[in-house]
VOBA-1610 file (N, C-alpha, C; in pm, whole numbers, padded with zeros to 5 digits, always signed):
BEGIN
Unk-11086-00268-00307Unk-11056-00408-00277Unk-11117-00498-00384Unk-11048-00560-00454Unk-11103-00660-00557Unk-11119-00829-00470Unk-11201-00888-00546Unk-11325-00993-00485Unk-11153-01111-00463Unk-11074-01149-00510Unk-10936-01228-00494Unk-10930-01245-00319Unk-10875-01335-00258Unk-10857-01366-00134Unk-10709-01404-00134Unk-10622-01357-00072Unk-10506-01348-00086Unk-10483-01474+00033Unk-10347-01569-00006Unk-10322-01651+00092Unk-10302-01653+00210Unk-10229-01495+00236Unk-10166-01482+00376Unk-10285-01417+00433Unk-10334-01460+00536Unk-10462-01451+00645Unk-10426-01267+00685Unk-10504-01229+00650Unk-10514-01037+00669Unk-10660-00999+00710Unk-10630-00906+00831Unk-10768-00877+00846Unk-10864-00825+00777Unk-10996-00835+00804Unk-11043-00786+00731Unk-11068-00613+00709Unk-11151-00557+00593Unk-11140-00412+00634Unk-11255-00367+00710Unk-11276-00297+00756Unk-11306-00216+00845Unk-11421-00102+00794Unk-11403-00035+00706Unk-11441+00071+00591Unk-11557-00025+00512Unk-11685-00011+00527Unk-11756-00110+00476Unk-11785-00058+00353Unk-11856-00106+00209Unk-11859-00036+00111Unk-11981+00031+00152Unk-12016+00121+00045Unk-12157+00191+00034Unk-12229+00118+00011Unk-12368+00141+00065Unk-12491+00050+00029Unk-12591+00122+00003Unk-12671+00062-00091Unk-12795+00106-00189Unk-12924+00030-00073Unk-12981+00063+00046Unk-13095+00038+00118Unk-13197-00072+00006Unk-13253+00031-00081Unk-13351+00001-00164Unk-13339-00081-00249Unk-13238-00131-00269Unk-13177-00227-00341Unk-13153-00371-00226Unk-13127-00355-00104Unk-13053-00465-00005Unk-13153-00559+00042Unk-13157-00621+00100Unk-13228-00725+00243Unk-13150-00707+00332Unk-13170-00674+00455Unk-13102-00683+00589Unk-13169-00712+00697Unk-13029-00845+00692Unk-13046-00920+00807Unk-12949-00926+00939Unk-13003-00906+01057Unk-12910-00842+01186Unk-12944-01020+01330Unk-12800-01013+01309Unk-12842-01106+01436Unk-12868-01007+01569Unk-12864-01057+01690Unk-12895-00965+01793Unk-12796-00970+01871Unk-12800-01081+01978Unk-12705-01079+02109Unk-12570-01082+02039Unk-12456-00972+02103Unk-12340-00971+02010Unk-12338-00837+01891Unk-12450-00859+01851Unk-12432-00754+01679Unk-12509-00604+01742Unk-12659-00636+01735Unk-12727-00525+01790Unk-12757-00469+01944Unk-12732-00594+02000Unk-12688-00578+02173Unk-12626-00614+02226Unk-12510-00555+02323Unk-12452-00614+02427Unk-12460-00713+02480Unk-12412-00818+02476Unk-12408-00974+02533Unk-12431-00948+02737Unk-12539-00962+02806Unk-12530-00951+02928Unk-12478-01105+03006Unk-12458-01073+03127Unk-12402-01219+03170Unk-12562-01331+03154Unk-12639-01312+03154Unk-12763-01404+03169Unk-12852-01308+03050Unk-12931-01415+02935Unk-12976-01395+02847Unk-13118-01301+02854Unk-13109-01246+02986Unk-13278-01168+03028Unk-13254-01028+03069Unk-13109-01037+03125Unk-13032-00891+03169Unk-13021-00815+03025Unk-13039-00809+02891Unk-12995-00775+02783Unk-13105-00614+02815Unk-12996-00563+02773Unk-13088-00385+02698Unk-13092-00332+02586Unk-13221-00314+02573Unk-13261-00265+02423Unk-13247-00072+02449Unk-13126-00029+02397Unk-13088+00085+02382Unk-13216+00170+02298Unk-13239+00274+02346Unk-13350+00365+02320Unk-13338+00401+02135Unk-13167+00431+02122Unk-13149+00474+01977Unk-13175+00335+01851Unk-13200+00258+01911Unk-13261+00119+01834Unk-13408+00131+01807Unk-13496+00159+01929Unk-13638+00180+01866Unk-13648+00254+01807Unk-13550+00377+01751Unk-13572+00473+01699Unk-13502+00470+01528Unk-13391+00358+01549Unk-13372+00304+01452Unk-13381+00244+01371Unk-13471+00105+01399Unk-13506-00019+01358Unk-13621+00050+01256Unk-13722+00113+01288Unk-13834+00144+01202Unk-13800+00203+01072Unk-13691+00281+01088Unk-13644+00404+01013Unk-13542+00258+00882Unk-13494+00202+00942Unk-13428+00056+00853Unk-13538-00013+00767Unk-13627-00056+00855Unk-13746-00115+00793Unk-13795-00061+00657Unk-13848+00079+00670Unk-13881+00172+00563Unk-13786+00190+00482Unk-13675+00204+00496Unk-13537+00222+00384Unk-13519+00083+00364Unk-13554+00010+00310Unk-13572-00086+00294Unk-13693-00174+00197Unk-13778-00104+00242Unk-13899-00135+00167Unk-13958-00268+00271Unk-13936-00272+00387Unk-13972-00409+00490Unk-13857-00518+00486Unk-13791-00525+00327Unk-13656-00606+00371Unk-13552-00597+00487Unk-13634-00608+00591Unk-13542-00657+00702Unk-13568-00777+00795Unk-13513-00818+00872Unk-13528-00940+00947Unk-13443-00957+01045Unk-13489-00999+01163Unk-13395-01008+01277Unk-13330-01166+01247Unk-13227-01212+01284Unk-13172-01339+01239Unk-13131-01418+01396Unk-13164-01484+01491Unk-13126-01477+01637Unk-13110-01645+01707Unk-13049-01628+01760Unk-13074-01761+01857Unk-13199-01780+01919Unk-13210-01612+01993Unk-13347-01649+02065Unk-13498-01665+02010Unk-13567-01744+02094Unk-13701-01755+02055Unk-13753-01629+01977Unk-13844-01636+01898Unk-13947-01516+01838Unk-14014-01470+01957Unk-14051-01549+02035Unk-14150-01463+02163Unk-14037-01400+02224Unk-13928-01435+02229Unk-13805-01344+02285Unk-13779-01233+02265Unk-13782-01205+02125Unk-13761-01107+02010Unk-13875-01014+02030Unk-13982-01047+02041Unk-14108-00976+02041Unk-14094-00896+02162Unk-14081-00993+02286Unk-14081-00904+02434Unk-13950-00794+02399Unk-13847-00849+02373Unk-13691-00726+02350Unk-13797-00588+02263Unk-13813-00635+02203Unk-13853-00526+02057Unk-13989-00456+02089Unk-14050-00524+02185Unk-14223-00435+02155Unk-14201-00315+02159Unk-14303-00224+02104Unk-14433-00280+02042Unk-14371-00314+01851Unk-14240-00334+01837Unk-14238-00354+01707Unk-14259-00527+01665Unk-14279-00528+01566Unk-14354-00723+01571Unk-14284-00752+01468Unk-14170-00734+01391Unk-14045-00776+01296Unk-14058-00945+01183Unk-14045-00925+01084Unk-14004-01047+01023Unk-13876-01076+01108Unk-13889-01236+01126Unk-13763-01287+01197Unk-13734-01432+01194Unk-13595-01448+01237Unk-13590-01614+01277Unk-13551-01660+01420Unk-13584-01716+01496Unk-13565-01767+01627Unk-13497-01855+01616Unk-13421-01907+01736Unk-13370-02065+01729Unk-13254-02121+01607Unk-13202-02010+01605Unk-13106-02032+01439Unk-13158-02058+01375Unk-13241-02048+01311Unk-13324-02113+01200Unk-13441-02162+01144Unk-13467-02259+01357Unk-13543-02319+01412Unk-13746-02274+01342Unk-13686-02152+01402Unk-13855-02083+01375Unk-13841-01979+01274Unk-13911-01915+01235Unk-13923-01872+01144Unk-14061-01756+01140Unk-14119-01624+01114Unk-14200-01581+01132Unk-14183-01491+00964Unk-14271-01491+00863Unk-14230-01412+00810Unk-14287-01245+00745Unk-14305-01205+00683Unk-14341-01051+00615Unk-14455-01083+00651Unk-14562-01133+00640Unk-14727-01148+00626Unk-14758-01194+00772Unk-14629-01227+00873Unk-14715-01246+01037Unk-14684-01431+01072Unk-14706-01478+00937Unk-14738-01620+00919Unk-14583-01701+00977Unk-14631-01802+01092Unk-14466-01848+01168Unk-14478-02037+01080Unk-14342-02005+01053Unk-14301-02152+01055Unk-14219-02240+01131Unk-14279-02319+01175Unk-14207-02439+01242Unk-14211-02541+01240Unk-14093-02656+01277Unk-14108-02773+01296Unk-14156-02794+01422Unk-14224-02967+01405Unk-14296-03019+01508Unk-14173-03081+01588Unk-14206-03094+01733Unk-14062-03174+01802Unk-14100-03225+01906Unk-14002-03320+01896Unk-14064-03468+01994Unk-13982-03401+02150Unk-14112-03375+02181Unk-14105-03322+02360Unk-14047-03435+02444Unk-14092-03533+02447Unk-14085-03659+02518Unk-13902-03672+02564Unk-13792-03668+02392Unk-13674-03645+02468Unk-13636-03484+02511Unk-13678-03406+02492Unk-13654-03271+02519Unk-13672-03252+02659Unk-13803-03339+02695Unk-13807-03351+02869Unk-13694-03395+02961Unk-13662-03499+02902Unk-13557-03584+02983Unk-13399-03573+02967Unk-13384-03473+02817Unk-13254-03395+02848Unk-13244-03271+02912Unk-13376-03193+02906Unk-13386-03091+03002Unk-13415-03141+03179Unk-13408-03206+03173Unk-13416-03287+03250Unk-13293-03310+03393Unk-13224-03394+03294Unk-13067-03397+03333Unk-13009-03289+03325Unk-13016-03181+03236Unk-12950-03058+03245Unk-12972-02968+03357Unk-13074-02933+03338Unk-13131-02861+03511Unk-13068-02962+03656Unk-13067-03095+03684Unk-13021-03157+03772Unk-12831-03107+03786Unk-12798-03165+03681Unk-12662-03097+03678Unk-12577-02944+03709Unk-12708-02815+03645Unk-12699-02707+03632Unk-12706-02681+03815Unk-12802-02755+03888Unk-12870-02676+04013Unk-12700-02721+04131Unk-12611-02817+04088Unk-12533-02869+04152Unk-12398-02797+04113Unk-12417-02710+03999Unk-12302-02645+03915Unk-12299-02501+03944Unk-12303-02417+04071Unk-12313-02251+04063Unk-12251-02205+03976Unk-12325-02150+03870Unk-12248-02045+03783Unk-12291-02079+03646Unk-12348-02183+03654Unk-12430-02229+03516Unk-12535-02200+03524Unk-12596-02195+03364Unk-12767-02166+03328Unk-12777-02230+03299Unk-12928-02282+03277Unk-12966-02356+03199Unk-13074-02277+03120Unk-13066-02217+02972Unk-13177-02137+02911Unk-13314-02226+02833Unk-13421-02262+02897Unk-13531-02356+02829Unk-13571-02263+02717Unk-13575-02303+02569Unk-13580-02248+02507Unk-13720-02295+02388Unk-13749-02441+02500Unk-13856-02510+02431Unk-13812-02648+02321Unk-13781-02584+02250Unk-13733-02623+02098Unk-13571-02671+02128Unk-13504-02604+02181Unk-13347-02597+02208Unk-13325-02557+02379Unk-13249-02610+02424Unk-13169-02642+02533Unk-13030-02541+02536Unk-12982-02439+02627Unk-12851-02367+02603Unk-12819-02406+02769Unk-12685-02422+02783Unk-12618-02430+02932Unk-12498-02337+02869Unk-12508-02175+02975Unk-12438-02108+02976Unk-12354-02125+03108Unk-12208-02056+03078Unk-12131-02102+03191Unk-12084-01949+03164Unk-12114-01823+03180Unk-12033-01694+03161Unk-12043-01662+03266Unk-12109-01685+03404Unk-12066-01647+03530Unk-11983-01754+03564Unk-11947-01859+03499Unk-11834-01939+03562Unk-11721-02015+03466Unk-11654-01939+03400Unk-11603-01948+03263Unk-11491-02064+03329Unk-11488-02121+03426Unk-11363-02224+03472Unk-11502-02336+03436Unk-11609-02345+03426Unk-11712-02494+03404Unk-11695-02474+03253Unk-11638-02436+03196Unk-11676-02433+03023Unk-11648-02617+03081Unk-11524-02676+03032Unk-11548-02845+03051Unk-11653-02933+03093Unk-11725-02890+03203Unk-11820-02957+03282Unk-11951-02936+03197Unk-11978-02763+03089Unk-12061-02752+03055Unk-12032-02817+02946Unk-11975-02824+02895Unk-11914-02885+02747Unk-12007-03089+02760Unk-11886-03126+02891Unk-11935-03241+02886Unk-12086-03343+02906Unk-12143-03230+02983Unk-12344-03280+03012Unk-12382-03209+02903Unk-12377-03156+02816Unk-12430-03126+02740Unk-12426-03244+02603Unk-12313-03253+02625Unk-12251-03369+02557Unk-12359-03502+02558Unk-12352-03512+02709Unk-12429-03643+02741Unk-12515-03620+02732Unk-12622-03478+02724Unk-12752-03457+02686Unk-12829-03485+02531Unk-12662-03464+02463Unk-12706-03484+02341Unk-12736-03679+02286Unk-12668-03743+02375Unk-12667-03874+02387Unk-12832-03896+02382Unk-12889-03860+02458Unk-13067-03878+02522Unk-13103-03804+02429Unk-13125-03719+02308Unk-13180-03647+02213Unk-13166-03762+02100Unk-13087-03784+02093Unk-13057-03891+01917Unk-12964-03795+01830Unk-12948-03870+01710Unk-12857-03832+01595Unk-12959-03709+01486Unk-13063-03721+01559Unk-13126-03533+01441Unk-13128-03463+01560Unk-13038-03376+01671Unk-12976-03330+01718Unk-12844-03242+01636Unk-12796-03160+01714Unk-12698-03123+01675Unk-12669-03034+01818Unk-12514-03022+01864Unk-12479-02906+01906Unk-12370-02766+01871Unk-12474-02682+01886Unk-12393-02556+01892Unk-12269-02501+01964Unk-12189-02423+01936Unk-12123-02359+02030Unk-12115-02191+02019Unk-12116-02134+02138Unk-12126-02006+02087Unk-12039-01938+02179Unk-12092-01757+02238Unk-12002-01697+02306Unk-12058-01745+02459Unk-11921-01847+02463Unk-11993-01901+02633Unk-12109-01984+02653Unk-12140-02044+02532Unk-12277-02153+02575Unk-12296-02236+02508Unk-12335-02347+02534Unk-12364-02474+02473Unk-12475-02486+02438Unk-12537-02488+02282Unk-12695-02534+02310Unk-12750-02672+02196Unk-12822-02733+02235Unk-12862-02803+02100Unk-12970-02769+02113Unk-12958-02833+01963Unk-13108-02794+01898Unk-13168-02903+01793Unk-13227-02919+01744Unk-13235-03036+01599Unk-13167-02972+01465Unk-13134-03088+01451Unk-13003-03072+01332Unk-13119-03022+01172Unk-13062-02976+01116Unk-13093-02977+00978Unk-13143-02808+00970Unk-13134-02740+01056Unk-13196-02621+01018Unk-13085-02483+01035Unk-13046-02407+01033Unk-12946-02311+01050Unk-13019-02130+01001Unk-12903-02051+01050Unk-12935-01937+00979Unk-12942-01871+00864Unk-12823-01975+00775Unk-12886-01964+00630Unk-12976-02006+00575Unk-13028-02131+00627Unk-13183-02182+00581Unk-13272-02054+00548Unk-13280-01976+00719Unk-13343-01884+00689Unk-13361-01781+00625Unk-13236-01703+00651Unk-13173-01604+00526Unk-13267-01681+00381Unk-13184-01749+00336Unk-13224-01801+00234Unk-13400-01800+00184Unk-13472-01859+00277Unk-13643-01910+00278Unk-13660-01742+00277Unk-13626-01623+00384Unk-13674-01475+00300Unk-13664-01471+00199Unk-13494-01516+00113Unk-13468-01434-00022Unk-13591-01491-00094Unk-13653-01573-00060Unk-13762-01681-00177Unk-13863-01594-00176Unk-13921-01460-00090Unk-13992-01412-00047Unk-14047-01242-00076Unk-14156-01207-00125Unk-14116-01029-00126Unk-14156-00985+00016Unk-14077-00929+00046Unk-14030-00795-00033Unk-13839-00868-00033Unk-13806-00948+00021Unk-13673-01003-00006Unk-13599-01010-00149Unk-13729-01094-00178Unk-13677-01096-00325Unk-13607-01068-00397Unk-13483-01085-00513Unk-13452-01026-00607Unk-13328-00881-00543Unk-13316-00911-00407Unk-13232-00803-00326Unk-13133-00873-00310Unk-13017-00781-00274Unk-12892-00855-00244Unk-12832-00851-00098Unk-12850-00968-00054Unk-12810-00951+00093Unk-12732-00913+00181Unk-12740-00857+00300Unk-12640-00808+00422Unk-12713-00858+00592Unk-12592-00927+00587Unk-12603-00998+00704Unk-12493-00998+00831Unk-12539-00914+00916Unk-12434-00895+01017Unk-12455-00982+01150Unk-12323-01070+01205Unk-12353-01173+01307Unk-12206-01117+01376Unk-12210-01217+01490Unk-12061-01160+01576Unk-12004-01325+01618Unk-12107-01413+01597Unk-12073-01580+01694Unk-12047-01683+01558Unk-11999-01786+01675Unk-11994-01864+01553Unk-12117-01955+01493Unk-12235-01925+01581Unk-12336-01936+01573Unk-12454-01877+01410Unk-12307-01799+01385Unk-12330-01696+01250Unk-12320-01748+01142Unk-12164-01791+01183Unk-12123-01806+01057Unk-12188-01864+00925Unk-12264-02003+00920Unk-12353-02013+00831Unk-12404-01940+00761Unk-12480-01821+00829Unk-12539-01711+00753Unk-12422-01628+00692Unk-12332-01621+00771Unk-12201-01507+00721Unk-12143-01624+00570Unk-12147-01705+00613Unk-12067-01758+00454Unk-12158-01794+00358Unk-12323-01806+00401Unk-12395-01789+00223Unk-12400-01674+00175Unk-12447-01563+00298Unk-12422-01442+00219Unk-12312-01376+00142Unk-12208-01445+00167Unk-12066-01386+00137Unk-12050-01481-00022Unk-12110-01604-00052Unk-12136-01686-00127Unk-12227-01647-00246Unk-12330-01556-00204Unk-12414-01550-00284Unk-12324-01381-00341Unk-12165-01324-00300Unk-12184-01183-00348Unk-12268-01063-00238Unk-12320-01124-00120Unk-12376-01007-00058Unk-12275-00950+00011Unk-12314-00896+00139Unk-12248-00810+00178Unk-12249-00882+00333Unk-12160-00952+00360Unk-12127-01044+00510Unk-12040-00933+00612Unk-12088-00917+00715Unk-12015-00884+00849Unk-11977-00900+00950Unk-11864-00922+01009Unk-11847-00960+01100Unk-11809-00900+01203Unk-11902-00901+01341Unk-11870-00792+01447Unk-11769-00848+01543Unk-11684-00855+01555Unk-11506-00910+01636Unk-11414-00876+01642Unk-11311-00893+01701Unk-11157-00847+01724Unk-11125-00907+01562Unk-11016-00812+01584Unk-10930-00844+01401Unk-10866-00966+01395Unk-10843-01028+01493Unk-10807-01167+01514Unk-10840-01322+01518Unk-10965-01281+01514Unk-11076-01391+01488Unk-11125-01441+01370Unk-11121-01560+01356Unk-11164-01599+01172Unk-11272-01617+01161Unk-11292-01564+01047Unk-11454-01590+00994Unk-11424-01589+00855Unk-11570-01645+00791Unk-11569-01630+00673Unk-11679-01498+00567Unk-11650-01443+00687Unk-11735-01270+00641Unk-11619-01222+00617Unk-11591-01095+00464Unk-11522-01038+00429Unk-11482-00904+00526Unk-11601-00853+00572Unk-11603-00711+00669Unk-11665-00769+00773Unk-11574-00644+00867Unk-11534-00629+01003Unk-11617-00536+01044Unk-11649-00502+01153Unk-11710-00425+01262Unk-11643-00509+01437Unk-11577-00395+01427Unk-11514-00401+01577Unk-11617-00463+01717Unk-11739-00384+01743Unk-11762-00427+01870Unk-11948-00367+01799Unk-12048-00390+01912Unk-12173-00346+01939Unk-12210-00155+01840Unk-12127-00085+01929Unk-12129+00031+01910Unk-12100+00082+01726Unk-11962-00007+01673Unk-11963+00006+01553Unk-12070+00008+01492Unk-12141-00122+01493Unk-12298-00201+01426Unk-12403-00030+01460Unk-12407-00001+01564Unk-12518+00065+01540Unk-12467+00233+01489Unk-12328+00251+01471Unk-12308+00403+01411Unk-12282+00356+01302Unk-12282+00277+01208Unk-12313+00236+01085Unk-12467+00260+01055Unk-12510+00122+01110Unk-12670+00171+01058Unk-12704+00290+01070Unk-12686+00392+01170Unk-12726+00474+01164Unk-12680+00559+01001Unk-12561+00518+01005Unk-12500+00626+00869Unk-12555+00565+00759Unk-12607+00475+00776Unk-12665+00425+00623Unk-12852+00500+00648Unk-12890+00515+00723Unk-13031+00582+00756Unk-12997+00771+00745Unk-12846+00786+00747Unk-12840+00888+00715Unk-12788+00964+00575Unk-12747+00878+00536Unk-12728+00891+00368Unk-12854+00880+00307Unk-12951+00817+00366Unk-13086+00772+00241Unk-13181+00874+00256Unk-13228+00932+00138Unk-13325+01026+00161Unk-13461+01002+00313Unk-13499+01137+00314Unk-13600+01162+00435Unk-13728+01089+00347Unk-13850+01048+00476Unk-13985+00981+00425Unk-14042+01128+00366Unk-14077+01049+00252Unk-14202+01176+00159Unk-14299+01192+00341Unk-14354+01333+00243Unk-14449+01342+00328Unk-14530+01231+00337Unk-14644+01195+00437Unk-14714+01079+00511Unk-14690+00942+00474Unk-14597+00940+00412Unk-14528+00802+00465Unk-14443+00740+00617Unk-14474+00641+00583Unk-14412+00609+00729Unk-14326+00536+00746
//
C-alpha cells in the first residue's frame, strides 16, 4: 500500500504492517481497544491474558508504552494493579509519566459542583442514565437507555452552560462528557514523544471512539502507525483497521511473538 489516499472512501486494511517493538512507542486506549465496553464504566474486565501481556509489551519496548484513556489514572491503576503504567487519564486531562511524576491542571471546583450538581438531579429522575464523577470531567451515560441519548445530549448541554467557554464537550460510545477545553489525547501522545524512553520512536496508537480520534490523526500525521478498532464502515482518520476487542489483543500478542525472548535475568 503506498502512503496516496485515493478519493473514493475504501476501507481500510486490515493486515497491519510489521513492526520493529524497539524502534516504536505504544500507545493503547482502553475501554473499546483493550477492553470490552461494559454497560456501566465499573462492570469492565481485565482479561487474565492482558496481565500477562502488558509487561511482556512494556519490555519489548524498552518502557515505551502508555495507556492513553478517558478514565481517571486512579482508574487505570485499580483496572491494572499491581502494574503502575505511564499513562494519560481524562483525554489528556492528567497525565502520569515514565519517572511516576503526574501532571495536572488546577480546576475551578466551585462550577464543577453545581454542574455536577444539576446532572445528578436530572440523572436520579432519568432511569437508565449515569452520571460518571470523574472529578476533573463529568460523563452522563445513557447505554442502559439508548432512547435518552436526546435528553442526555440536552442537560449536558445545559451543564455545559454553568461550566463557561474553557469547557468543551465530548462525545463518545454512548456518553456525553465534558471536560476543560484545551487538552486532548494528542497533547499527550505528543508531551511522551518529548520524553525518554519515547523519544526519537515512531508512534502507534490504537483507539476505537471518537474520543480517539485526535490521537489517531497526529499519529497518522506524524507517519506513525494509527489504528482503528471498528466496523469497516465507520470513518476515521486512522489508516488501519482492527475489527473488534479480540483483534487488538491477537495482534499484540503476535507482535510479543515475533520479538525475541528476555536474555537471561532480564525482566
Amino acid at each position: 500500500m503506498n502512503g496516496s489516499r485515493s478519493s473514493v472512501s475504501q476501507p481500510p486494511p486490515l493486515d497491519l504492517p510489521a513492526v520493529d517493538l524497539k524502534a516504536q512507542a505504544l500507545f493503547l486506549d482502553v475501554d473499546g481497544t483493550l477492553l470490552e465496553i461494559a454497560s456501566a464504566p465499573d462492570d469492565v474486565v481485565v482479561p487474565h491474558r492482558l496481565t500477562q501481556l502488558i509487561p511482556e509489551l512494556v519490555r519489548l519496548t524498552g518502557g515505551a508504552f502508555a495507556l492513553v484513556s478517558g478514565r481517571t489514572i486512579a482508574q487505570l491503576d485499580a483496572l491494572f494493579r499491581p502494574m503502575v503504567l505511564p499513562c494519560s487519564g481524562l483525554h489528556g486531562l492528567e497525565r502520569r509519566d515514565v519517572r511516576g511524576v503526574m501532571h495536572r491542571p488546577s480546576i475551578n471546583d466551585e462550577r464543577l459542583g453545581r454542574a455536577r450538581s444539576f446532572l445528578a438531579a436530572i440523572v436520579q429522575v432519568n432511569p437508565g442514565l449515569l452520571l460518571e464523577n470523574k472529578h476533573s470531567t463529568l460523563a452522563v451515560h445513557y447505554r442502559q437507555a439508548p432512547e435518552l441519548a436526546g435528553v442526555a445530549r440536552r442537560v449536558v448541554t445545559q451543564a455545559l452552560d454553568i461550566l463557561g467557554g474553557d469547557y468543551c464537550l465530548l462525545e463518545g460510545k454512548m456518553v456525553f462528557e465534558l471536560k476543560p477545553d484545551g487538552f486532548s489525547k494528542s497533547m499527550a501522545i505528543a508531551a511522551f514523544l518529548r520524553e525518554p524512553p519515547f523519544e526519537r520512536r515512531s508512534p502507534i496508537f490504537v483507539g476505537d471512539d471518537r474520543t480517539d480520534e485526535a490521537g489517531l490523526s497526529y499519529v497518522e500525521n506524524l507517519g506513525g502507525l494509527a489504528v482503528h478498532v471498528r466496523p469497516s464502515n465507520v470513518a476515521s482518520g486512522a489508516r488501519w483497521q482492527l475489527p473488534d476487542v479480540g483483534a487488538v489483543h491477537a495482534w499484540l500478542e503476535s507482535l510479543v511473538a515475533r520479538s525475541p525472548p528476555a536474555a537471561s535475568g532480564e525482566r
